[in-house]
GUDO-140596 format. One record per residue (C-alpha): residue in three letters; chain; x, y, z; residue number from 1. Coordinates in steps of 0.05 Angstrom, whole numbers, plus 5000, padded with zeros to 4 digits. Each point is the difference from the previous one (the first is absolute). Layout:
N
SEDO, resn, chain, x, y, z, resi
SEDO, ALA, A, X, Y, Z, NUM
...
//
This chain:
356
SEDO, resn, chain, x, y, z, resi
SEDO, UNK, A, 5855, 8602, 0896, 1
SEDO, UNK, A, 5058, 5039, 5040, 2
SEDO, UNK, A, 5070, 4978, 4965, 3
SEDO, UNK, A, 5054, 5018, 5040, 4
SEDO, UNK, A, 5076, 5011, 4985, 5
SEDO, UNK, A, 5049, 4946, 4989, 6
SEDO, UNK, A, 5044, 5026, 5060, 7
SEDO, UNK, A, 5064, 4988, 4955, 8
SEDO, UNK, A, 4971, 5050, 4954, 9
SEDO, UNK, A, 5021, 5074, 5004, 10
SEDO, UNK, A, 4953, 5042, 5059, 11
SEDO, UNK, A, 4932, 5006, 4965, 12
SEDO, UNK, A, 4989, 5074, 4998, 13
SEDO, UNK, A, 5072, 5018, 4979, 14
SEDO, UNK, A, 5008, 5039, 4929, 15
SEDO, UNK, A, 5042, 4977, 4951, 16
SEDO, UNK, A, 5037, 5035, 4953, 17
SEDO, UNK, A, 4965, 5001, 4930, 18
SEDO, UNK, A, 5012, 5047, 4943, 19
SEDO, UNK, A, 4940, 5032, 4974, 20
SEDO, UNK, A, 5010, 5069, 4969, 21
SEDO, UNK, A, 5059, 5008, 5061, 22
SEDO, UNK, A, 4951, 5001, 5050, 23
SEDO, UNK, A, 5001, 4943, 5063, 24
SEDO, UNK, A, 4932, 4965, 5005, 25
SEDO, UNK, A, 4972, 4949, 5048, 26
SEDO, UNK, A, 5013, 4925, 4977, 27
SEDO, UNK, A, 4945, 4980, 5058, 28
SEDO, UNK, A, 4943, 5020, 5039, 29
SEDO, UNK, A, 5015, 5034, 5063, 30
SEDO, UNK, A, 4942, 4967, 5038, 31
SEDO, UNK, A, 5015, 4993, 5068, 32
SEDO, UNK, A, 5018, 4917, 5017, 33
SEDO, UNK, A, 4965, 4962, 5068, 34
SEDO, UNK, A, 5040, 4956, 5025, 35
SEDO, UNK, A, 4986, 4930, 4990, 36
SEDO, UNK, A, 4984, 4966, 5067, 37
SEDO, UNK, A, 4996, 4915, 5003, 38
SEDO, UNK, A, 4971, 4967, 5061, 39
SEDO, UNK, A, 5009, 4924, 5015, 40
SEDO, UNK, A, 4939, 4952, 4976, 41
SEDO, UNK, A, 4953, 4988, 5060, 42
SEDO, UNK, A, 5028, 4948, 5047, 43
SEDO, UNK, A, 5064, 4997, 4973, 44
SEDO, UNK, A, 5049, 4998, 5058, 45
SEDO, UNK, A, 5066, 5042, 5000, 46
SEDO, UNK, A, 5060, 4970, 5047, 47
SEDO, UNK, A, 5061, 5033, 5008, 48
SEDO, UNK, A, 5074, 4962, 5015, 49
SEDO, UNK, A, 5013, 5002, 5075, 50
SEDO, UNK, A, 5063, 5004, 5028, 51
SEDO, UNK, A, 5046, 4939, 5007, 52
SEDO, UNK, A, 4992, 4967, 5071, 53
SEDO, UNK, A, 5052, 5015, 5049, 54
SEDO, UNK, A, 5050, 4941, 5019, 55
SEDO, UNK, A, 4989, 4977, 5067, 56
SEDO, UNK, A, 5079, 4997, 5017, 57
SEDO, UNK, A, 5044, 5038, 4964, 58
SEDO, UNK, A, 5062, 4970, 4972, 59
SEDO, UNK, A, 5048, 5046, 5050, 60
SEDO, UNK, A, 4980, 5010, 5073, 61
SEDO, UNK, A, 5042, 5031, 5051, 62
SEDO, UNK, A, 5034, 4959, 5060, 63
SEDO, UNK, A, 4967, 5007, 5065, 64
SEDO, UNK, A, 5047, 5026, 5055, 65
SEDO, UNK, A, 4972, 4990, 5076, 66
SEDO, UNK, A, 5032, 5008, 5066, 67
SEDO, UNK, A, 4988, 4972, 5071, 68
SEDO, UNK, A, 5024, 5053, 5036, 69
SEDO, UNK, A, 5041, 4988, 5069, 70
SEDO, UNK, A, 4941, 5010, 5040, 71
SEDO, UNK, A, 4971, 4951, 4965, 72
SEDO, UNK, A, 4946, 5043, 4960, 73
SEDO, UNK, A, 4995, 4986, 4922, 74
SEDO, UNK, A, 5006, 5053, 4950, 75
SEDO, UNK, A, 4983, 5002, 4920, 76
SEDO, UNK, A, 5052, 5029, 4968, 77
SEDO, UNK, A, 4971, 4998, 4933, 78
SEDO, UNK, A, 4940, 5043, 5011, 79
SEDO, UNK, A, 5010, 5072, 4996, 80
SEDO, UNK, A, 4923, 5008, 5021, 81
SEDO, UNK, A, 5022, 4973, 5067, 82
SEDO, UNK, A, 5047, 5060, 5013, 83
SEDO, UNK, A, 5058, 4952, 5013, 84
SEDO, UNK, A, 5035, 4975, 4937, 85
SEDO, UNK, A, 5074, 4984, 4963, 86
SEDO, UNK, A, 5019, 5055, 4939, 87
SEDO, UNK, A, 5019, 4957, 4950, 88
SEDO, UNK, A, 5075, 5030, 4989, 89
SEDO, UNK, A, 5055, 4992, 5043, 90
SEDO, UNK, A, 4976, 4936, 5037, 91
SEDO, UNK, A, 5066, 4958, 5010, 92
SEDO, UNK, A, 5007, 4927, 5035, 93
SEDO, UNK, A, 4956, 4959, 4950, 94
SEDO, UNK, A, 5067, 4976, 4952, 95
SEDO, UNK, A, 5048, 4968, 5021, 96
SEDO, UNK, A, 5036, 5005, 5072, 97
SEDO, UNK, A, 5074, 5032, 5007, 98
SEDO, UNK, A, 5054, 4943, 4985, 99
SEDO, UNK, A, 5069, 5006, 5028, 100
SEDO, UNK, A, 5050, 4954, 4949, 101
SEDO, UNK, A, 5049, 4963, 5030, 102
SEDO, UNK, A, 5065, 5002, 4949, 103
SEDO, UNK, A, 5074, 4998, 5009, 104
SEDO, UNK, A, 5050, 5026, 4962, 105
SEDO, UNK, A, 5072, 4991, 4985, 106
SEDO, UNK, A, 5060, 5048, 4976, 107
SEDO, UNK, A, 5028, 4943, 4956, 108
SEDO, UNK, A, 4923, 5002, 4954, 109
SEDO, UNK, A, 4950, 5033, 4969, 110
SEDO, UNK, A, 4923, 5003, 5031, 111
SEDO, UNK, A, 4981, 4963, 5059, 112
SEDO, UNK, A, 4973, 4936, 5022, 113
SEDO, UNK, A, 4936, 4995, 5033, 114
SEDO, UNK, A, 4991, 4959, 5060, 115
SEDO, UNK, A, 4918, 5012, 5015, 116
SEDO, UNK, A, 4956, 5053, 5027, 117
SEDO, UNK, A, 4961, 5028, 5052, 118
SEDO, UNK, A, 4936, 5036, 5005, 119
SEDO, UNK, A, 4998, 5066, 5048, 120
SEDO, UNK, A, 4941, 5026, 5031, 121
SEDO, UNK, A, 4951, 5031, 4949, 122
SEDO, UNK, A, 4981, 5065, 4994, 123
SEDO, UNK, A, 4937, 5031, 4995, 124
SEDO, UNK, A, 4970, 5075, 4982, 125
SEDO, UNK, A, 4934, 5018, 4992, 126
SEDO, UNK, A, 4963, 5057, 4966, 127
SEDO, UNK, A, 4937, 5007, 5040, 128
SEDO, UNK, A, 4951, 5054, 4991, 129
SEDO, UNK, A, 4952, 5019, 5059, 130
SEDO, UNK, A, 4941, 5045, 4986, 131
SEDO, UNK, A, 4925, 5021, 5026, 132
SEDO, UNK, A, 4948, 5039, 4961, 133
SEDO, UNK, A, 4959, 5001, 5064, 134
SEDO, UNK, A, 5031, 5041, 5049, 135
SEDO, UNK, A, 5068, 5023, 5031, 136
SEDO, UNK, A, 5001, 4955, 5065, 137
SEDO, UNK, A, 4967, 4945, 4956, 138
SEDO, UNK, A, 5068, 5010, 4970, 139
SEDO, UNK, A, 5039, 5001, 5065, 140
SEDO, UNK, A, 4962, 4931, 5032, 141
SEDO, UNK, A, 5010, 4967, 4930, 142
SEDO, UNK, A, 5079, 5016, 4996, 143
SEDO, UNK, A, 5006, 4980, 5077, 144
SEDO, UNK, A, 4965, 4929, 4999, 145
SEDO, UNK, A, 5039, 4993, 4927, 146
SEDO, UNK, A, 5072, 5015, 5046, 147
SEDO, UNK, A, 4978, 4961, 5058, 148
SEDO, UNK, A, 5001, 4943, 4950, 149
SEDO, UNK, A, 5072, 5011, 4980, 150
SEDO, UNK, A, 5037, 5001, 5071, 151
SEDO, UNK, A, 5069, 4999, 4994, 152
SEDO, UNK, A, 5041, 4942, 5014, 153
SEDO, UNK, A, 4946, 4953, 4994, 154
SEDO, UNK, A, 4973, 4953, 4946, 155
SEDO, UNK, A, 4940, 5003, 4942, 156
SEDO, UNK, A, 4986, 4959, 4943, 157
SEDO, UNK, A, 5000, 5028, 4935, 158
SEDO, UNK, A, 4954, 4957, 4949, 159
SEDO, UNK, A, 4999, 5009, 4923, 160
SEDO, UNK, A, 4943, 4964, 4970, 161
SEDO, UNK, A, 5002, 4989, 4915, 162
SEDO, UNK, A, 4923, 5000, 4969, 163
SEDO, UNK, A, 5005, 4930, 4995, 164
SEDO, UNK, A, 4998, 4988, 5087, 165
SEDO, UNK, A, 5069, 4979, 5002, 166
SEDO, UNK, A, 5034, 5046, 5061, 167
SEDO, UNK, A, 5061, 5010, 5028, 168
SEDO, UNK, A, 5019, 5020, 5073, 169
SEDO, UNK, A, 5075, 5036, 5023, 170
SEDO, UNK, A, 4998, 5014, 5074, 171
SEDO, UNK, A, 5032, 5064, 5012, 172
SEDO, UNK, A, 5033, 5052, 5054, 173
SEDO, UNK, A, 4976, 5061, 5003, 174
SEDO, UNK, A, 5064, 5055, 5000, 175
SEDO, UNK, A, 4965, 5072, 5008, 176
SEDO, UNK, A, 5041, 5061, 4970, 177
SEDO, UNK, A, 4992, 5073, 5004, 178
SEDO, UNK, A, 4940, 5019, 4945, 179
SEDO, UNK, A, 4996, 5074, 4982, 180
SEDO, UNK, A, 4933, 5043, 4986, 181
SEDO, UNK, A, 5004, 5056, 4952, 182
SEDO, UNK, A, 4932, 5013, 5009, 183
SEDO, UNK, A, 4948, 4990, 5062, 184
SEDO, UNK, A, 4972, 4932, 5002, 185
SEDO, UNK, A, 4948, 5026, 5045, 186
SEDO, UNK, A, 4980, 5061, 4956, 187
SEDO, UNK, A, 4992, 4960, 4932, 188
SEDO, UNK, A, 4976, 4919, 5030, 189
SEDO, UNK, A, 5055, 4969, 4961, 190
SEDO, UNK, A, 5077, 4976, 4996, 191
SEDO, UNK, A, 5047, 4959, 4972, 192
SEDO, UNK, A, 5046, 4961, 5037, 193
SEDO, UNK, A, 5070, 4957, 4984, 194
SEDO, UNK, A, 4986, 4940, 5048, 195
SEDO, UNK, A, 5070, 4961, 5014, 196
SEDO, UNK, A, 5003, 4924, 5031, 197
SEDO, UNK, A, 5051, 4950, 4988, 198
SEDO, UNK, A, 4986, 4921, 4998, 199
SEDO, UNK, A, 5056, 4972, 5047, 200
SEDO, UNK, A, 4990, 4937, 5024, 201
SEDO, UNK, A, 4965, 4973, 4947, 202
SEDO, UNK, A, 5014, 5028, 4928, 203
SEDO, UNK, A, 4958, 4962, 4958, 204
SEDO, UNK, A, 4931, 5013, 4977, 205
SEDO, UNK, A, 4961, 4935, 5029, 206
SEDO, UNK, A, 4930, 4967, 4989, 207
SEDO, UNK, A, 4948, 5013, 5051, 208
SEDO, UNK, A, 5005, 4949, 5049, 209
SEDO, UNK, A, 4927, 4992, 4978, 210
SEDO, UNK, A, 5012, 4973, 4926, 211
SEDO, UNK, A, 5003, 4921, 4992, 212
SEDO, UNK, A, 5069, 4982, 4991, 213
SEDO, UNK, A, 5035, 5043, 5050, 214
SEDO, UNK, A, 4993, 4947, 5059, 215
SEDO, UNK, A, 4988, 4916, 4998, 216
SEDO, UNK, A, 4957, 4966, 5053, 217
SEDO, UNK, A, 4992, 4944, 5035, 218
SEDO, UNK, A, 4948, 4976, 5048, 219
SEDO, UNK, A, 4987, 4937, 5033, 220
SEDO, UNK, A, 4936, 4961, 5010, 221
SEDO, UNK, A, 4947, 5050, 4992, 222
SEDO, UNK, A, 5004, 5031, 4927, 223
SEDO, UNK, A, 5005, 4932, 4960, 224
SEDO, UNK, A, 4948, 5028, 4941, 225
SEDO, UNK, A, 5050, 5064, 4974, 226
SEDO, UNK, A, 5080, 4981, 5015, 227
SEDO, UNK, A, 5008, 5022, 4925, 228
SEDO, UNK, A, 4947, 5056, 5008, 229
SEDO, UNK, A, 4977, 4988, 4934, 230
SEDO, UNK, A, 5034, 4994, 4921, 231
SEDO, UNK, A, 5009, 5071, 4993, 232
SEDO, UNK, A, 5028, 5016, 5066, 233
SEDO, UNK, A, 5070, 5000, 5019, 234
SEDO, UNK, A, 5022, 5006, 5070, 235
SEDO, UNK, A, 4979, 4998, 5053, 236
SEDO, UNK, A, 4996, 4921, 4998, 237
SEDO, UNK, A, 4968, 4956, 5060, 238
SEDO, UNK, A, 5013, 4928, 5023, 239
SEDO, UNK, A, 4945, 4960, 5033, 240
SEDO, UNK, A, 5033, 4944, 5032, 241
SEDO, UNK, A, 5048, 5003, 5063, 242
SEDO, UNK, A, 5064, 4959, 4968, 243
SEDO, UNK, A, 4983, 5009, 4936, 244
SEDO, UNK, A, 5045, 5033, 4951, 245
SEDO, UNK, A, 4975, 5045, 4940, 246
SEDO, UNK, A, 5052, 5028, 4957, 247
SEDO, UNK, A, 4991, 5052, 4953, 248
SEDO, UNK, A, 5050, 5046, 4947, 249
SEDO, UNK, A, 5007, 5068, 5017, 250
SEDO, UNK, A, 5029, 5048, 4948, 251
SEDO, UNK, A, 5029, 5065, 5022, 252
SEDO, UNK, A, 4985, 5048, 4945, 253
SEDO, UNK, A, 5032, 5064, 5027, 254
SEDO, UNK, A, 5055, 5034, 4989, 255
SEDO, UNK, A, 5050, 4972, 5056, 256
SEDO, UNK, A, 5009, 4940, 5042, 257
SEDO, UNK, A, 4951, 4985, 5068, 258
SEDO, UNK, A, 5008, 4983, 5056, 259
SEDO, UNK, A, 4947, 4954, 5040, 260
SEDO, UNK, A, 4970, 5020, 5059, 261
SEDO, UNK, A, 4965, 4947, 5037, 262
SEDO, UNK, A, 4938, 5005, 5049, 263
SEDO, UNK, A, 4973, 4941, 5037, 264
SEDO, UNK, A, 4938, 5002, 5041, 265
SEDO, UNK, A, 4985, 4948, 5052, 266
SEDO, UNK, A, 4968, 4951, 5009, 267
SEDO, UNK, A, 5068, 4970, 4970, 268
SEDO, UNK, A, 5049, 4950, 5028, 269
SEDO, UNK, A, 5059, 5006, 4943, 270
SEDO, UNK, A, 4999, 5016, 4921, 271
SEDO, UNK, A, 5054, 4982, 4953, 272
SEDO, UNK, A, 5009, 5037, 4940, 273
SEDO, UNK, A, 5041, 4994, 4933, 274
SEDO, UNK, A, 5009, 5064, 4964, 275
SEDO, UNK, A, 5033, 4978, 4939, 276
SEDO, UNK, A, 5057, 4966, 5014, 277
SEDO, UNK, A, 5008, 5010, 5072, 278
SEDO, UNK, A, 4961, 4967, 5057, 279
SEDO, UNK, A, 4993, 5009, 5073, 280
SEDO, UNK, A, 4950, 4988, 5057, 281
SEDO, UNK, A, 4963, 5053, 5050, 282
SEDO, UNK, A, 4990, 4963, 5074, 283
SEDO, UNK, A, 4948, 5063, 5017, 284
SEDO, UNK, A, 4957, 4958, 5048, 285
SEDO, UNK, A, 4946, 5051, 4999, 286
SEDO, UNK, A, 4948, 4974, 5040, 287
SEDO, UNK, A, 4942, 5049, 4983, 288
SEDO, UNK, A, 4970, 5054, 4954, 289
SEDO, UNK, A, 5034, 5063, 5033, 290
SEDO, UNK, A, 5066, 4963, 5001, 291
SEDO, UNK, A, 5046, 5018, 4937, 292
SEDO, UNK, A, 5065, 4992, 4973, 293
SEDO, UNK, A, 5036, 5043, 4949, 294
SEDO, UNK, A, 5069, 4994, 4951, 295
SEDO, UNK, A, 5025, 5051, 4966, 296
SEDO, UNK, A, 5051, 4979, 4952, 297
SEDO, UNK, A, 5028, 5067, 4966, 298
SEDO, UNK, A, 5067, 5010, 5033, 299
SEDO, UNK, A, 4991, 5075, 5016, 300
SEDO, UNK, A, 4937, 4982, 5046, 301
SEDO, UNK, A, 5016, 4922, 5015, 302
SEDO, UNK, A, 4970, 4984, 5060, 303
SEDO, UNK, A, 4959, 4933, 5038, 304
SEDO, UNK, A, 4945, 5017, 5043, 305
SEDO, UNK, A, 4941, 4981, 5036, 306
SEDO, UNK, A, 4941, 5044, 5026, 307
SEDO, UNK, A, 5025, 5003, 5066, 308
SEDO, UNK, A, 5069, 5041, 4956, 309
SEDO, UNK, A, 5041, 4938, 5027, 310
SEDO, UNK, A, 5068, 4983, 4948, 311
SEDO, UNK, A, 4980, 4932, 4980, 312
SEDO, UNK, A, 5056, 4994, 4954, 313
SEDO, UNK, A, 5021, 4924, 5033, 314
SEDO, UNK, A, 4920, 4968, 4970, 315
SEDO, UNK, A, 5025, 5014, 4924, 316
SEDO, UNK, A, 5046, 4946, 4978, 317
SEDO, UNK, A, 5039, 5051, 4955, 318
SEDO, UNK, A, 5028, 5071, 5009, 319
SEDO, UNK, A, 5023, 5013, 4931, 320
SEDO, UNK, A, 4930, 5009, 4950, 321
SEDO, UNK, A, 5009, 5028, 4919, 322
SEDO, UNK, A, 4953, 5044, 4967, 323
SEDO, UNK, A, 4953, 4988, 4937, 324
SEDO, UNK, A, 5040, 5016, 4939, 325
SEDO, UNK, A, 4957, 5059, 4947, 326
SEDO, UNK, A, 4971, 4970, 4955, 327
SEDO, UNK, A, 5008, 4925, 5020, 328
SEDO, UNK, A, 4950, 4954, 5014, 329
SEDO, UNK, A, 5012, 4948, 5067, 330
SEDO, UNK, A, 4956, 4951, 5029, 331
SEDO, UNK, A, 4983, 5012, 5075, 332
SEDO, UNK, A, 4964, 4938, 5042, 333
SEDO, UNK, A, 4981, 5002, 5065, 334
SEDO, UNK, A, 4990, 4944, 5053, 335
SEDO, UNK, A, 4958, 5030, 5066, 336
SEDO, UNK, A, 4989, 4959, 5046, 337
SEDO, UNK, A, 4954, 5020, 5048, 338
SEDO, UNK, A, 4922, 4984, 5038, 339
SEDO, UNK, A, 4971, 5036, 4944, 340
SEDO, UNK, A, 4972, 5080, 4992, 341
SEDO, UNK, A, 5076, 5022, 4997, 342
SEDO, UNK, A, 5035, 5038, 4947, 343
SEDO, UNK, A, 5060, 5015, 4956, 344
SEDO, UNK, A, 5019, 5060, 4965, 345
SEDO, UNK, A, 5048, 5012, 4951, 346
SEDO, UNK, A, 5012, 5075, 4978, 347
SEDO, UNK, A, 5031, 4999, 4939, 348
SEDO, UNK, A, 4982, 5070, 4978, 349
SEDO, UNK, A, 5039, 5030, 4930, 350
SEDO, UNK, A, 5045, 5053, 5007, 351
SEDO, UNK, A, 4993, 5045, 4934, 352
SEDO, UNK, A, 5036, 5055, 4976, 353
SEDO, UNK, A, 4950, 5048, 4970, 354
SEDO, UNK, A, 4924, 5015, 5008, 355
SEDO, UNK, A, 4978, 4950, 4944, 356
//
C-alpha cells in the first residue's frame, strides 16, 4: 500500500540535518512521488454557481429627449446609433425659466419690497453631435435633413420623457448662430454643434395635448356609455344628454395659473359654463359639424371666434374670464344644449416650470 505525505509535513525527499560523526545524512527516501489524482464516483453530477440574473430595469435610466422638428419630421435624440443625438453636458432650458422680480425700493429703508414677478422667454442651448461611419455625403444628407428640421424663426417641440412614461413638451423657436469648424466635417463624418432656440410665447414646459387631463369634454347625445371615460381616467370627460349638466373638479397641478381655452363644435345651440366661481353663457348657434366656435381666455391672446374668423365677442355674456389658480382644485360644469353629436372642450393644459 502507497502512503503518501501529509502535505503539512516538510517536502518528502528533503534532508534534514542530523549529526552522525559530522556528516549530513538522508532522514528519507528520495523516491520519486506520483501525484495523487481523484476522480468523481460514477454518476455523480458536478454543478457550478452561475451568475446572478440580470435585472430587467435598472434602478437609474436616462431621460429620453425627442424633437419634432419644424418640418415636422421626428428625431431621437437619445440614440447615438442613430447619428443624431444630445451630449449630455451643456444642455440648458430644462430648470427653471428666467424670472424678472418686481421690487421697489426706498432711500428712507433697508432692502426692498417685492410686488410679484414675471417670467421671460426661456432659453434654450443644445449640444448636439452629428456623425456617420458610412460615408462622407452620408454625412452631408444626414446634417442637411437634421438643419432642415431646425429652420429659423419657426417652432419645434422639444419632449423629455422620464423611464416611468411621464413626458413633457416646451414648444420652441429656433434662433441659428454662427457655428465654427476646426476641423472638416466632410473629411472625418462627424461634428458637434451648439444649437440655440428660445421659448417665447409660451415658457412653460406643458403636457402633450395627448395625456388625459390636459383637456375636458363634452358631447351630446351620442357618447352616453364613457362621459367619465372610465375610473382611472381624467379628462377628457363627455356628457350624453343635450341639457344635461355634468360637473366635475379639475385640479391644476402645475406650476402657474391657466387660463381656459374653450372649443365648441356644432351641432350646438348655446352652452353655459361655471368655472369655479364665475359663470357665463356661449349663444354659438352652430348648426352643423364643420361649424365651430373658439374662446381664448389668456389676456395676451384673448380673442372670440368662429370658423368663418368672425369676432363674436357680443354671443358671450361676459368679457372679463380668471384663470385656474396652481395648485387649486375648482369644479367646472357644463350645460350644452344642443340636437345632440356636438361638443365642448375645455383646455386646461399645466404650465410647468422644469422638465419633470
Amino acid at each position: 500500500m502507497t502512503m503518501f505525505p501529509d502535505p503539512l509535513s516538510p517536502i518528502a525527499g528533503t534532508v534534514s540535518p542530523t549529526e552522525t560523526d559530522g556528516d549530513m545524512v538522508s532522514e528519507h527516501n528520495s523516491e520519486p512521488i506520483h501525484e495523487l489524482i481523484v476522480a468523481p464516483p460514477p454518476g455523480l453530477k458536478v454543478e457550478f454557481p452561475s451568475d446572478p440574473p440580470i435585472p430587467v430595469e435598472l434602478p437609474f435610466q436616462e431621460a429620453q429627449h425627442t424633437w419634432l422638428g419644424t418640418d415636422g419630421s421626428e428625431w431621437d435624440l437619445s440614440r447615438p446609433e442613430t447619428g443624431v443625438f444630445l451630449v449630455q453636458e451643456a444642455v440648458e432650458g430644462m430648470h427653471h425659466p428666467p424670472m424678472d422680480f418686481i421690487q421697489r425700493q426706498s432711500p428712507a429703508l433697508a432692502g426692498s419690497s417685492f410686488h410679484g414677478y414675471r417670467v421671460t422667454e426661456r432659453p434654450v442651448v443644445w449640444a448636439l453631435y452629428v456623425y456617420s461611419d458610412d460615408s462622407s455625403m452620408h454625412w452631408v444628407e444626414r446634417d442637411r435633413a437634421l438643419w432642415r428640421s431646425l429652420q429659423p424663426g419657426r417652432e419645434g417641440v422639444w419632449t423629455v420623457t422620464l423611464p416611468n412614461g411621464d413626458s413633457r413638451q416646451l414648444r420652441m423657436r429656433i434662433k441659428p448662430t454662427p457655428q465654427p469648424f476646426d476641423r472638416d466635417p466632410v473629411r472625418f463624418g462627424w461634428k458637434q454643434y451648439a444649437v440655440e432656440a428660445v421659448a417665447d410665447i409660451n415658457p412653460f414646459w406643458t403636457s402633450p395635448t395627448t395625456v388625459a387631463g390636459t383637456k375636458i369634454s363634452w358631447r351630446s347625445a351620442d357618447d352616453a356609455e364613457d362621459f367619465f371615460n372610465g375610473e382611472d381616467k381624467a379628462p377628457p370627460f363627455r356628457i350624453a344628454e343635450s341639457a344635461l349638466s355634468t360637473t366635475k373638479s379639475h385640479t391644476n397641478d402645475g406650476d402657474e395659473a391657466v387660463w381656459p381655452r374653450i372649443d365648441i363644435r356644432g351641432p350646438m345651440q348655446d352652452v353655459a359654463i361655471a368655472i369655479g366661481d364665475q359663470e357665463f353663457v356661449i349663444s354659438c348657434n352652430l348648426n352643423s359639424a364643420q361649424d365651430t366656435f373658439t374662446l381664448i381666455t389668456e389676456p395676451r391672446f384673448f380673442s372670440v371666434t368662429d370658423n368663418q374668423k368672425r369676432n363674436r365677442i357680443k354671443d358671450v355674456t361676459t368679457w372679463s374670464f380668471k384663470p385656474i389658480p396652481a395648485g387649486e382644485t375648482v369644479p367646472i360644469s357644463v350645460i350644452p344644449n344642443g340636437d345632440g353629436g356636438g361638443t365642448v372642450e375645455i383646455d386646461v393644459t399645466p404650465l410647468y416650470y422644469r422638465a419633470w
